[in-house]
C-alpha positions, 0 to 999 in steps of 0.5 A: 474520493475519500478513505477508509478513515481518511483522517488517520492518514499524514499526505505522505501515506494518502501518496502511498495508499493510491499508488498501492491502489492503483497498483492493484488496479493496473496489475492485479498484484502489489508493489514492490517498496521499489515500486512505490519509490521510483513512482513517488520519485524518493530514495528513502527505501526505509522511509516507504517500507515504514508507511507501507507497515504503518498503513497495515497497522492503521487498517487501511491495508492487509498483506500476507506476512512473509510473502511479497507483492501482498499489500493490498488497500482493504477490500481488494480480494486475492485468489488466497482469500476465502 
């Protein structure tokens, strides 16, 4: 399966972009940073919080500023979503 722009992606944020997707998937909300670390086996809670962003900033996801369990891979419409 190939990404939005799967260039513009480094292995690492690739790992993370199908954890939020799977995520998804399986439960029908984001996950936490804690989430993604204890799946990816890390303890840089910093390390994932950045490419979470960074994921946001490249436009492979979109979130609701302010609010938590939010990031989501681009075209994963929540109830909010008009």
């Amino acid at each position: 399966m190939l990404f939005r722009s799967d260039l513009s992606m480094t292995p690492r944020q690739k790992e993370v972009y199908m954890v939020i997707q799977e995520f998804w998937n399986k439960y029908g909300y984001g996950p936490t940073v804690d989430d993604v670390m204890y799946v990816l086996n890390t303890k840089g809670r910093g390390s994932v919080h950045r490419m979470m962003k960074r994921l946001v900033e490249l436009g492979h996801c979109n979130h609701l500023p302010e609010k938590a369990r939010t990031v989501r891979p681009k075209g994963v419409r929540m109830f909010h979503d008009s």
